[in-house]
C-alpha positions, 0 to 999 in steps of 0.5 A: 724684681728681676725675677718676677720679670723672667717669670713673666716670659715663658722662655725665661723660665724655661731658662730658669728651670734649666738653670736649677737643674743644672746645680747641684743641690749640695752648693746652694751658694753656687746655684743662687749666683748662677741663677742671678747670671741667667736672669741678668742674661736673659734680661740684657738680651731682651733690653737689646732687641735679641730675643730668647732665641739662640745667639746669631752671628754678628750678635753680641752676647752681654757680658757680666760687668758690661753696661747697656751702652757696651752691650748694645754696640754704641759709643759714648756720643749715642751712635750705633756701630755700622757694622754690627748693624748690617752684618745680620743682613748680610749674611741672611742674603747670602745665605739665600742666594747660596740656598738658590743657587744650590736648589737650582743647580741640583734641579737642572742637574736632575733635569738633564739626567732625566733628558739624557736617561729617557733619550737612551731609554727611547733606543733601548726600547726600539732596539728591543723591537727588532728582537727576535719574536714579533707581536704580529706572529704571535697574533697570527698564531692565536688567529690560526696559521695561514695556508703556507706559501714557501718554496718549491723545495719544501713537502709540508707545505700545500700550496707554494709560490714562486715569489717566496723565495724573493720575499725570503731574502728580503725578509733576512737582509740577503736582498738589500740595496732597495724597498719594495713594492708588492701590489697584486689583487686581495686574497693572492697571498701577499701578506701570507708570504710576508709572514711565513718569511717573517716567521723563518728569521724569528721577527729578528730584525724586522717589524711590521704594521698595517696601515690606516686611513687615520694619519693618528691611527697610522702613527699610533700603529707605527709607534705600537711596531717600533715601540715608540710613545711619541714623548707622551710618556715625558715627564721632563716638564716637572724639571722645567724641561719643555718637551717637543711641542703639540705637532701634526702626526706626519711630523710625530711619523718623521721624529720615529724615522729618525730615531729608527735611523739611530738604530739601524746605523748601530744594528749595520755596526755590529749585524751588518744587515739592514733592518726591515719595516713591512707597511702592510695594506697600502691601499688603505691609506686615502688618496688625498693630500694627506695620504700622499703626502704621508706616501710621499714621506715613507718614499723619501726614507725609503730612498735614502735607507735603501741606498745606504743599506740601513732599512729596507722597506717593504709595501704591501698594496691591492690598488694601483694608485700606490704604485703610480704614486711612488713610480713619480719619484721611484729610482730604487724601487722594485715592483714584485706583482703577486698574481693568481696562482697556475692552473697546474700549481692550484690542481696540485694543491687541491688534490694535496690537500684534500688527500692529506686532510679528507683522505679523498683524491677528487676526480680530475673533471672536479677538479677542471670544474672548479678551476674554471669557476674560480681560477687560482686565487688562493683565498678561493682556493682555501675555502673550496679545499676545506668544505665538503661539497666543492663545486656547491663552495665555488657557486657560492663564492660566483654568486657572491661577486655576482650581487656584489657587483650588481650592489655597486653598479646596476643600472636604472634604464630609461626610467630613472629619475634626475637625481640619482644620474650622478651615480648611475654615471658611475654604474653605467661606466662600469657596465660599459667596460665588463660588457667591453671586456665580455666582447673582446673574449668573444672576439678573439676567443678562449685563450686556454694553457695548459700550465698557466690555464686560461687567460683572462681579457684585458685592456690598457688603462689608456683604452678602458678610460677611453671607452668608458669616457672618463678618467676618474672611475676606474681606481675606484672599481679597482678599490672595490675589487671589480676590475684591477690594474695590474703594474703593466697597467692593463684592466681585467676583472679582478678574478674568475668569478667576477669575470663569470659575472660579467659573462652571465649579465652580458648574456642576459636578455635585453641587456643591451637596449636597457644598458643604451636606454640609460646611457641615452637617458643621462644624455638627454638629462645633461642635455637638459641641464645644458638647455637655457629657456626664454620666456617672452610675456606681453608681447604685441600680437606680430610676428618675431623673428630671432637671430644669432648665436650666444655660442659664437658669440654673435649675440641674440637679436629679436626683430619685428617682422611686419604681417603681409596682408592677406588679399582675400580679407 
C-alpha cells in the first residue's frame, strides 16, 4: 500500500530510485528496510502538510517510532504548539526585510558613488578645456591664417597694430585685475588679434566662443568651450537619483560659471594665473530683455572674477549698444577701441606685402590712390593686397557700401505711398545725417595727417539724434555698419567707402529737392493722420457758425446764425 502511494507522486519516486541507488545490491536485506524508511518518510511529511520539498527550519522531521500526533507538533488535548505554527513566518519576514534592506543599501550606495564620480568627472572635463590647444585655433588653421596682427618688434608679420601688445598680455595672465572690452568697426582686426594672442600661449589657460542671438544656441556654444553637458548626459535617474530640474537656459549659463568657478580657484592654486574666457561677437547678442539680461549676468561675473583674479573675461563687439549697456554697471571694466589702421602703417604694409608675395613695389601715387578710396580698414586692405589690379579691387569694394547703403535707406520722394512711411522715416533719417556729415567736411574742409591721413567728420551721438529728430534709429545703422559709434560717442560713416557714398549721392543733381520733397511728403502724411473730420447731414438750409477749441479744451460748439434779409428781393 505504501508503495503504490509513493508511486503515485513523482517526487516519491525520485526518492525511491535514489533510495535503490544507494544500496548496495550485496545487503538486499539492508536496502528493502531503507526503502521501507524513505517511503514511511515521504509519507509522514505528506500527512503533515510538508511537502517533498527540502526540510524548512522550524519544521519537524518524523522520526521512526513517532505518531502523527508527535510528529505534528500537538499535545494530547488536539492543540497545535504555537510556536511551531508561527516560526516559519517569522523567519520569511525577516528575511525579506533583510532582502530589502540590503538591495536598497547597495542602490543608494551606487547612487551616490555614481553622484559623486560624475561631479568629479564634470571638473575633470572642464579643466581639461583650459589645456594647451584650443578648437578654435585649429579651425582657423583649416579655414586659413588670418593676416597677422603682432607687435612692432616682429619682421614676419605684414601688418601690425599697436593694441597687440595689450591683447598679449591679457591673453597670458600678465594684464589681471580686470575683463575687457573691445568695440571697434567690422573688419579692423579684433578677432584677429584675439588669436594671434591665443596662438602665442598654445590656448593654455583660455577658451573661446561666439556669440548668439539664440540664449539656446548661446549656452550650447558656452558648453562646447568649456566642455560642459549641462547634466544631459546624467544618468543618475536609474538610481532614483533626480538630476537639476528642466530650467531656462540663462540659468543652465549660471550652473557652467559656477563650475568654471571651481577650477579657476584650483587653476590660482597652483599657476597662480587667472584664466581667460573670450565672448567673441557681442553684438550679435539682441537688444531685449533676454539679451540684457544674459549681458547683465556675464557683467556681474565678470566683476567678481576680475576682482579676485579667477577670470578674466574679454568682449569682443562691432555695436555700441554693448558698451552703454555694460558702462551702467561698469567699475572694473577696461575699454580697448580698435580703429582703422594710419595712413603711414597701411602704405607700409601694402608695399611689404606685395614686395614679398608678387615681387612688385607699387608706385607711391598707387598707393595714395588707394589709401584715399578706403582708408585703413584692415579687411579692405587684405583684398586689395591680394588682386592683381588694386585700384579696379578699391572701386568694387566703394561700389559695394555705395548699393548697400542705397538697399537700406534711399528715399521714395513726393511720390511715395502712405503705407511704406514708416520705413521711409528710417531712410529718410538716415539721408539727413550722411548729408549733415557731408556738410560739416565741406565746412570745416579736408583734415589730412600726414601720419594719421585724413580724418573723417563726426558728430556727438546727443547732436546726430537732434538732427535727425529721433533717438531710436541711430544703433540700428550702427548695426548695419553705415554709421558708427565710437566709445567717445561720436558718429561717423563707418568706413572711407561708405563716406565716399555718402559724398557721391550728396553731390548728385536734385538731391536736395527730392530729399525735402519726401520729408515734406511724411509731414503732411502725419498730418493727415493727426486731422479728424466732420460731417454734418440733414442739416436745414442757414448759416452755421462753429466755435471753439477741442485742444484747449474749450469744447465745440455749433449755432444758428439768422440770414440777413436782402433789401433788394
Amino acid at each position: 500500500m505504501a508503495l503504490r502511494s509513493a508511486v503515485n507522486c513523482p517526487k516519491s519516486v525520485r526518492q525511491l530510485c535514489r533510495c535503490f541507488a544507494q544500496c548496495p545490491s550485496s545487503k538486499p536485506a539492508a536496502s528493502a528496510s531503507r526503502i521501507q524508511h524513505c517511503l514511511w518518510f515521504q509519507q509522514k511529511r505528506y500527512a503533515n502538510g510538508y511537502g517533498a520539498g527540502p526540510q524548512l527550519p522550524g519544521q519537524v522531521a518524523p522520526q521512526p517510532g513517532q505518531s502523527e500526533e508527535q510528529t505534528s507538533g500537538k499535545d494530547a488535548g488536539g492543540r497545535q504548539d504555537q510556536g511551531s505554527e508561527w516560526n516559519p513566518t517569522l523567519f520569511k519576514m525577516f528575511e525579506s526585510a533583510a532582502t530589502t534592506m540590503v538591495s536598497l543599501f547597495v542602490l543608494g550606495l551606487a547612487g551616490y558613488g555614481y553622484h559623486r564620480y560624475y561631479k568629479y568627472l564634470v571638473l575633470q572635463k572642464m579643466e581639461h578645456a583650459f589645456q594647451p590647444g584650443d578648437p578654435v585655433l585649429e579651425l582657423a588653421a583649416l579655414a586659413g591664417a588670418p593676416p597677422s596682427t603682432a607687435g612692432e618688434n616682429d619682421d614676419e608679420h605684414w601688418i601690425r597694430l599697436k593694441e597687440q601688445q595689450k591683447i598679449d598680455a591679457i591673453i597670458d595672465g600678465t594684464d589681471r585685475g580686470h575683463y575687457h572690452l573691445l568695440i571697434g568697426e567690422k573688419g579692423t582686426g579684433k578677432s584677429s588679434m584675439l588669436l594671434d594672442a591665443v596662438q602665442k600661449v598654445d590656448g593654455e589657460g583660455v577658451s573661446m566662443f561666439e556669440a548668439h542671438a539664440d540664449l539656446e544656441i548661446f549656452r550650447i556654444r558656452l558648453g562646447k568651450a568649456l566642455d560642459y553637458e549641462f547634466h544631459e548626459d546624467y544618468i543618475g535617474s536609474l538610481f532614483s537619483i533626480r538630476g537639476p530640474r528642466d530650467t531656462t537656459a540663462l540659468l543652465d549659463i549660471e550652473r557652467a560659471f559656477n563650475k568654471l568657478e571651481k577650477i579657476a580657484l584650483k587653476r590660482r592654486k597652483a599657476v597662480g594665473k587667472p584664466l581667460v574666457l573670450i565672448v567673441n561677437s557681442t553684438h550679435l547678442l539682441r537688444d531685449d530683455e533676454d539679451g540684457r539680461d544674459l549681458l547683465e549676468l556675464i557683467q556681474q561675473r565678470a566683476e567678481q572674477w576680475a576682482a579676485s583674479n579667477l577670470v578674466t573675461v574679454v568682449l569682443n563687439s562691432d555695436d555700441y549698444w554693448v558698451y552703454e549697456r555694460l558702462k551702467q554697471y561698469a567699475t572694473r571694466m577696461e575699454v580697448l577701441p580698435v580703429l582703422d589702421l594710419p595712413r603711414r602703417q597701411a602704405i607700409s604694409a601694402l608695399i611689404k606685402y606685395r614686395s614679398r608675395y608678387d615681387q612688385e613695389e607699387p608706385k607711391p601715387d598707387i598707393l595714395e590712390q588707394v589709401y584715399e578710396k578706403i582708408g585703413g580698414r584692415l579687411s579692405f586692405l587684405n583684398q586689395v593686397a591680394r588682386s592683381k589690379d588694386m585700384l579696379h579691387t578699391c572701386d568694387k569694394i566703394c561700389q559695394a557700401e555705395k548699393t548697400w547703403f542705397l538697399n537700406n535707406c534711399w528715399i521714395l520722394g513726393e511720390e511715395m505711398d502712405d503705407d511704406v512711411m514708416d520705413q521711409q522715416k528710417y531712410a529718410s533719417a538716415a539721408m539727413v545725417l550722411a548729408k549733415a556729415l557731408v556738410d560739416q567736411e565741406k565746412e570745416r574742409g579736408s583734415i589730412y595727417d600726414p601720419e594719421t591721413g585724413r580724418v573723417l567728420p563726426q558728430i556727438p551721438l546727443h547732436k546726430a539724434r537732434e538732427i535727425m529728430t529721433r533717438a531710436d534709429f541711430i544703433k540700428d545703422y550702427d548695426h548695419i555698419n553705415i554709421f558708427t559709434i565710437d566709445a567717445q560717442a561720436m558718429v561717423r560713416a563707418d568706413s572711407v567707402p561708405m563716406l565716399n557714398a555718402f559724398r557721391q549721392i550728396c553731390s548728385e543733381e536734385g538731391f536736395e529737392e527730392h530729399l525735402q520733397a519726401t520729408l515734406d511728403r511724411i509731414s503732411a502724411i502725419e498730418s493727415l493722420g493727426r486731422t479728424r473730420e466732420i460731417v454734418a447731414k440733414d442739416l436745414i438750409s442757414n448759416i452755421y457758425q462753429i466755435q471753439g477749441r477741442s485742444d484747449k479744451g474749450e469744447g465745440v460748439r455749433i449755432s444758428i446764425k439768422a440770414k440777413e434779409d436782402n433789401p433788394d428781393g
